[in-house]
matplotlib code that plots the C-alpha trace (Angstrom):
import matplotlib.pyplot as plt

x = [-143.2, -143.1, -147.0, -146.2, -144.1, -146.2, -149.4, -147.0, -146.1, -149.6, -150.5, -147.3, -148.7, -152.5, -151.3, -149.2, -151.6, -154.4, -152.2, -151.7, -154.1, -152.9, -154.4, -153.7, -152.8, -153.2, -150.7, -150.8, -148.5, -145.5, -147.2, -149.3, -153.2, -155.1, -158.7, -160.5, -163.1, -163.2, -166.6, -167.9, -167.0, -165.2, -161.8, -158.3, -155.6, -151.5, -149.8, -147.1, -144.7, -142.9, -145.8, -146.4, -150.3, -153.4, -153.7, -156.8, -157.1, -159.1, -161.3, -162.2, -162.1, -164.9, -166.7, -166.3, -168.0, -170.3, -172.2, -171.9, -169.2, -167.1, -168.9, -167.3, -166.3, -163.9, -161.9, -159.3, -157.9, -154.3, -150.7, -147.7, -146.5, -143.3, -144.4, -142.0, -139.8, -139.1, -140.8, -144.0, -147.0, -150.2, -152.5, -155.9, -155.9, -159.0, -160.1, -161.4, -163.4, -162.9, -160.8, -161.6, -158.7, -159.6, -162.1, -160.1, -161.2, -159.0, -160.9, -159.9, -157.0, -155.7, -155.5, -154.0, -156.5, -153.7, -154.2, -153.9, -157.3, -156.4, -153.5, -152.8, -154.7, -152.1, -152.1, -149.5, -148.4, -151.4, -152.9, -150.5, -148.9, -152.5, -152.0, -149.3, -146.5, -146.8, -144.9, -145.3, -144.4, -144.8, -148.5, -149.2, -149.9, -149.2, -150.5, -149.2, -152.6, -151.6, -148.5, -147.9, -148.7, -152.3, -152.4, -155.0, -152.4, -149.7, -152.3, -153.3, -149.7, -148.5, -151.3, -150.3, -146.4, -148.3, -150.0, -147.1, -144.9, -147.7, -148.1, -144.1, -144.1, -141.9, -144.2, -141.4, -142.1, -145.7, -145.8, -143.4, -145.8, -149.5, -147.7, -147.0, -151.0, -152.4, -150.6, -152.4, -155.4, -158.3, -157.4, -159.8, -160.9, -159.0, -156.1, -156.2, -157.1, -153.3, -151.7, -152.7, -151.4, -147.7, -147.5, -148.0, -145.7, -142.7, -143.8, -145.1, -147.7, -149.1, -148.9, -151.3, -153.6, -153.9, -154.4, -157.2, -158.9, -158.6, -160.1, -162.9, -163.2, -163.4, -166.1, -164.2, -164.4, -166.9, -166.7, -167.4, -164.2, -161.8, -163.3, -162.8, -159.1, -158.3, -159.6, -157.8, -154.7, -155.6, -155.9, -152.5, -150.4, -152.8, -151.7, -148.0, -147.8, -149.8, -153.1, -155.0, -158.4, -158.5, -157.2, -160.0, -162.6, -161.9, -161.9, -165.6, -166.3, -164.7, -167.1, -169.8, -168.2, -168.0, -169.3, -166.5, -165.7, -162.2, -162.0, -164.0, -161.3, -159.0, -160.6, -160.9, -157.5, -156.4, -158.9, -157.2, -153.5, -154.5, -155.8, -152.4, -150.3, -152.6, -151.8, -155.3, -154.8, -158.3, -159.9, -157.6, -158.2, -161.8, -161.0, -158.7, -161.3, -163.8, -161.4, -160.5, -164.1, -164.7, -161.5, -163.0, -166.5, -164.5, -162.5, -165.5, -163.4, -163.3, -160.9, -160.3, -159.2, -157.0, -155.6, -155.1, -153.1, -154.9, -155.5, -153.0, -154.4, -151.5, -154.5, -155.5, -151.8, -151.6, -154.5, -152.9, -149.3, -151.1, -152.8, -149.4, -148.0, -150.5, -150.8, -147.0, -147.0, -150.1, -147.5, -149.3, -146.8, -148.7, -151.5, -148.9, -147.2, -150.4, -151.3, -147.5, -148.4, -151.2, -150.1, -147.1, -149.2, -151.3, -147.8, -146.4, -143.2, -142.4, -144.1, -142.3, -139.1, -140.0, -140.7, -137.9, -136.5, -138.1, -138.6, -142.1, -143.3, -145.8, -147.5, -148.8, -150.9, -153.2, -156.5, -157.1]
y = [21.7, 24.9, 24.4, 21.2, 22.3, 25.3, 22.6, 20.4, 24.1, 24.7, 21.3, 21.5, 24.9, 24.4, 20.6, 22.3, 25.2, 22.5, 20.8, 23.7, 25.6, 28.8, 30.6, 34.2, 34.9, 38.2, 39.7, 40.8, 42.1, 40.6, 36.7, 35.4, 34.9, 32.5, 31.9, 28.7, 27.1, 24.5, 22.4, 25.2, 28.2, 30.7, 32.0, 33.6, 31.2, 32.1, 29.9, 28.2, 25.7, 25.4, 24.4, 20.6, 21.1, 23.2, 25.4, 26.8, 29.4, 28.9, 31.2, 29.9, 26.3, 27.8, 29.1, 26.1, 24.1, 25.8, 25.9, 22.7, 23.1, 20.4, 17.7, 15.9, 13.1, 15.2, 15.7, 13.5, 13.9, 16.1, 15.5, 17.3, 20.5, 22.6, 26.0, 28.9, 29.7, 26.6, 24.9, 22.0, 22.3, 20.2, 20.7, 19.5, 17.4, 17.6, 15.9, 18.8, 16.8, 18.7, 21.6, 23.4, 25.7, 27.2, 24.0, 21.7, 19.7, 18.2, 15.9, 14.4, 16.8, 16.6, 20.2, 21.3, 23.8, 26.7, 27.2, 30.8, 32.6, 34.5, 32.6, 33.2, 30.4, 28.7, 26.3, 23.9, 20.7, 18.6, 20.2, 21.0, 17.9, 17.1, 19.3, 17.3, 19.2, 23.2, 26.2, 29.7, 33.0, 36.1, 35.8, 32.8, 29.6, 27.3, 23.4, 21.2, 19.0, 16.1, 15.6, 11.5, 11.9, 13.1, 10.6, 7.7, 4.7, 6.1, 5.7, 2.3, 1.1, 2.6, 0.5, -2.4, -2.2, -1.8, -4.8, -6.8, -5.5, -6.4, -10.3, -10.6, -9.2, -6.4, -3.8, -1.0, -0.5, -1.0, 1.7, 4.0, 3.7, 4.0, 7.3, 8.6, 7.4, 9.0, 12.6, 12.3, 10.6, 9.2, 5.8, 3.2, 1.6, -1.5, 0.8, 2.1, -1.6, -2.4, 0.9, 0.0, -3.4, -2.4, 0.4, -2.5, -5.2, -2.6, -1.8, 1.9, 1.6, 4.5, 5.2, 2.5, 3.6, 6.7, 5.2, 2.9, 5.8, 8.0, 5.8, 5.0, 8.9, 9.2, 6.7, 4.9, 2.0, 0.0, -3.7, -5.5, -7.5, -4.7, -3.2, -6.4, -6.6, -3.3, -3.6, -6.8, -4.8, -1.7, -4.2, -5.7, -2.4, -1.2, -4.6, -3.8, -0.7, -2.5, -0.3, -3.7, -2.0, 0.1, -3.4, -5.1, -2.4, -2.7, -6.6, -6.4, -3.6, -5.9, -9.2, -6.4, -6.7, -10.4, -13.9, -15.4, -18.5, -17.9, -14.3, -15.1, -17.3, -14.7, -12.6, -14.8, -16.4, -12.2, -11.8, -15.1, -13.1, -10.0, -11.6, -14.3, -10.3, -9.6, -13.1, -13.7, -17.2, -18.4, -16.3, -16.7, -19.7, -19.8, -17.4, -20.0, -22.5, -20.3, -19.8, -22.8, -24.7, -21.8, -23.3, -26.8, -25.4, -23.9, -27.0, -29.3, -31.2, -32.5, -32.9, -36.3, -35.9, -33.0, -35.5, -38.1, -35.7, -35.7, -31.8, -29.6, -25.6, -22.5, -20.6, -24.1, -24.1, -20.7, -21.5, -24.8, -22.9, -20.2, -22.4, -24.3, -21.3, -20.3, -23.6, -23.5, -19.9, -22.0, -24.3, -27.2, -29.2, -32.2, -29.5, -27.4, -30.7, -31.5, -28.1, -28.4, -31.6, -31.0, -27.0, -29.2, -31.7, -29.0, -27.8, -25.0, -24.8, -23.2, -26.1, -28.9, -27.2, -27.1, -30.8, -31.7, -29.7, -31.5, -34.8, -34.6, -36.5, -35.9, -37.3, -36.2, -38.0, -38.2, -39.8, -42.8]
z = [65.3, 66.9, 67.5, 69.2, 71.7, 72.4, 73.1, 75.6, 77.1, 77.6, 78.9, 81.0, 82.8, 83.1, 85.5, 87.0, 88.1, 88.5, 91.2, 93.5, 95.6, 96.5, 99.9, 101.1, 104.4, 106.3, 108.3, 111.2, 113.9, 112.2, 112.0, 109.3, 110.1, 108.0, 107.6, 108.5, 110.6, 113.4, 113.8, 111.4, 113.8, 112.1, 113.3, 112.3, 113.3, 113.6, 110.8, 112.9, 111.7, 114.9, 116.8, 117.3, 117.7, 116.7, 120.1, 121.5, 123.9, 126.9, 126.4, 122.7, 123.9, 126.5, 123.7, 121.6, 123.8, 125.1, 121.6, 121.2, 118.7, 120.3, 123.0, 125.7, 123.5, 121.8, 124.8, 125.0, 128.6, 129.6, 128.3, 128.9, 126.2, 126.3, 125.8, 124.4, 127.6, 127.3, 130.4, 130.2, 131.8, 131.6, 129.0, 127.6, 124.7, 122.4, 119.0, 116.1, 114.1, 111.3, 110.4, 107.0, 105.0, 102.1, 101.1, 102.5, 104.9, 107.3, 109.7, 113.2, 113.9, 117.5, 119.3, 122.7, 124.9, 126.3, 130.2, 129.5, 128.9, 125.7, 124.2, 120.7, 118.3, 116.6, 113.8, 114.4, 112.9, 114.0, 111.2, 108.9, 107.9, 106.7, 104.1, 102.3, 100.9, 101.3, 100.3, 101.6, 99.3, 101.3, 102.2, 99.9, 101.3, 98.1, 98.4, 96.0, 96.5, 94.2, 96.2, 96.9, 100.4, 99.6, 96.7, 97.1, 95.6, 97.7, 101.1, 99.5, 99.3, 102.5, 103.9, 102.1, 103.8, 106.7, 106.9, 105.6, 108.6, 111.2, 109.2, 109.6, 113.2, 112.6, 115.0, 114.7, 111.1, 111.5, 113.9, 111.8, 108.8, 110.6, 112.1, 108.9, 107.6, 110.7, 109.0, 106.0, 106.1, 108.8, 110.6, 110.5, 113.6, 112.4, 112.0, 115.3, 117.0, 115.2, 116.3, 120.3, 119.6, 118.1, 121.0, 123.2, 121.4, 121.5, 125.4, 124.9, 127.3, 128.1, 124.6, 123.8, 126.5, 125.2, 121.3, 122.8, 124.5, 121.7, 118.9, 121.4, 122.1, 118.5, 118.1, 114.9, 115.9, 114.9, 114.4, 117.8, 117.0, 117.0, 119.8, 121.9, 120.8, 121.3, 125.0, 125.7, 124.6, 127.0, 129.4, 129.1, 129.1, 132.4, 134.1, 133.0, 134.4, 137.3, 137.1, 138.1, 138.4, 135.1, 133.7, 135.0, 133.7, 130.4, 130.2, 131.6, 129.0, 126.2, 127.5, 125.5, 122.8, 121.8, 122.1, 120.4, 122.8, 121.8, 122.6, 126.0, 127.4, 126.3, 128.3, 131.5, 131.5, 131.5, 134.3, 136.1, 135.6, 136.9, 140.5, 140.4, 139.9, 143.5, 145.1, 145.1, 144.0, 144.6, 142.7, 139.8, 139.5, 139.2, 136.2, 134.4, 135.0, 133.2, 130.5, 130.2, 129.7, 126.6, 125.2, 125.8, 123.9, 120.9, 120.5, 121.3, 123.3, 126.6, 130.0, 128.8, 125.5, 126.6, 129.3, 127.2, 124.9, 121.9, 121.7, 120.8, 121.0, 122.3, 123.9, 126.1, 126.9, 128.0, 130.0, 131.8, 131.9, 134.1, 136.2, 137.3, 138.2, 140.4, 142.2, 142.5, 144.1, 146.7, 147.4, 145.8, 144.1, 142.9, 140.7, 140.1, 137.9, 136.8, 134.9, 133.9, 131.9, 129.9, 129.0, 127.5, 126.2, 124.2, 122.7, 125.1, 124.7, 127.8, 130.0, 127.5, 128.5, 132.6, 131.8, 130.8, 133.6, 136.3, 134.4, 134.4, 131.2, 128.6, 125.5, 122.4, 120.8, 117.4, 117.0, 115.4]

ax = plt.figure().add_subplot(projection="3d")
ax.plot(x, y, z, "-o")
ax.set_aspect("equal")
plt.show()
């Protein structure tokens, strides 16, 4: 018995030292120093809890790239930091494609370059929480590397109530839970495609700018299909914040990226919106006529049957809703109705509703 218990001891003990990596820091003037390299260059870095970000120094960032230890793609544009007296200045934001500790790698970790020339290098929480759950002892740094955020069933769930918050709409909670992924693993390009699309959804728009730029920066990306969408979404938050112009350059780029009929009249009919937000009404609605005839190709349909009322489609809708609009801000009352009638014929309820409204009627109808 007493054998027994000594075997579960030892059993106990040698998990429990497998599950922790223990790494020894140095001191030095009064702050801990540890090890690691960035890119593969070698460097001592301040441990810092309190710091929200890996910081570079100028002076290193200099050196960084000028052997080619990080590229232009890694930079990732400026954003405002609170230093330690308190006040923010701009800083440059720059992607460290992989950050190594001790043998662990920690890849894609977001660092800040310091204006100042010879700033300390600080290892902040950009990279930290990466390391799942830590303890420090004196100069140990203790990693507890079976912890459930670095688990792979606790990633795959997490995903899981990801997905199952984006299928039920409930963005808030999506976007909680891909924060918390980002901390402890490597989005996917899908992953980042559904972060720029909640940011948008809950109206953080320059926080899906920056996403979208980011993943692209990153190169993660790489189905054609996600690429496309997150575009369309960059798109939308430039026109809400009314950049028109870096709207319009991304729906161009995304045209690259797809010859989906149905993601093509997406495209156009957000074209058609961004020259109706100018007043250039014309040239809207050329666009919504594009968009619309890839809707008609998609749905191998024609005018008729749309007229008639036979086909029922929300993105055709949209289309005709947008169209009315525009001919009502011409002044063109009889179109305007027109493109009233068939967006309610093809199920928009907003148009059914303005039907009823003005007493414009509508049919739909089914195919014999």
């Amino acid at each position: 018995m007493r054998l027994l218990g000594l075997v579960i001891f030892l059993l106990i003990y040698v998990c429990g030292a497998n599950s922790q990596k223990v790494i020894y820091m140095d001191k030095e003037g009064g702050v801990y120093k540890i090890s690691c390299t960035v890119n593969g260059a070698r460097m001592k870095m301040i441990f810092d809890t309190g710091a929200s970000s890996v910081s570079l120094s100028k002076s290193m960032a200099e050196y960084l790239i000028e052997n080619d230890y990080i590229s232009k793609k890694d930079l990732l544009g400026t954003s405002n930091v609170r230093i330690a007296d308190g006040s923010v200045v701009k800083a440059y934001r720059v992607n460290l494609k992989d950050v190594e500790i001790g043998g662990i790698h920690l890849y894609n970790v977001e660092a800040t370059i310091s204006t100042s020339q010879y700033a300390p290098l600080l290892l902040g929480q950009s990279a930290i929480q990466k390391l799942g759950k830590i303890s420090i002892d004196g100069n140990k740094l203790i990693i507890n590397s079976t912890s459930s955020t670095n688990n792979s069933n606790y990633i795959q769930s997490l995903r899981n109530e990801i997905y199952n918050a984006e299928g039920a709409g409930r963005y808030s909670v999506a976007l909680e839970k891909l924060k918390r992924l980002k901390s402890i693993d490597n989005l996917t390009g899908n992953d980042y495609c559904w972060l720029c699309i909640c940011y948008y959804m809950l109206r953080q728009y320059k926080e899906c700018i920056l996403t979208a730029q980011e993943a692209f920066n990153y190169g993660v990306i790489t189905d054609n299909h996600d690429k496309a969408v997150t575009l369309f979404y960059e798109a939308d938050a430039y026109t809400a914040l009314k950049y028109y112009r870096e709207a319009e350059i991304c729906l161009l780029q995304a045209k690259d990226y797809t010859n989906s009929y149905y993601d093509l009249a997406d495209i156009y009919t957000r074209m058609g919106t961004l020259y109706s937000n100018r007043r250039q009404y014309k040239q809207a609605i050329n666009y919504y006529f594009t968009a619309r005839d890839y809707a008609y190709r998609r749905l191998n349909c024609s005018g008729n049957d749309v007229g008639k009322g036979y086909i029922q489609d929300q993105q055709l809708g949209i289309i005709f809703f947008n169209m009315h609009v525009v001919y009502s801000n011409q002044g063109d009352g009889a179109t305007s109705l027109e493109g009233l009638r068939l967006s309610a014929q093809c199920g928009n309820l907003d148009a059914q509703r303005e039907c009823q409204r003005y007493g414009q009627r509508y049919k739909i109808r089914k195919k014999k």
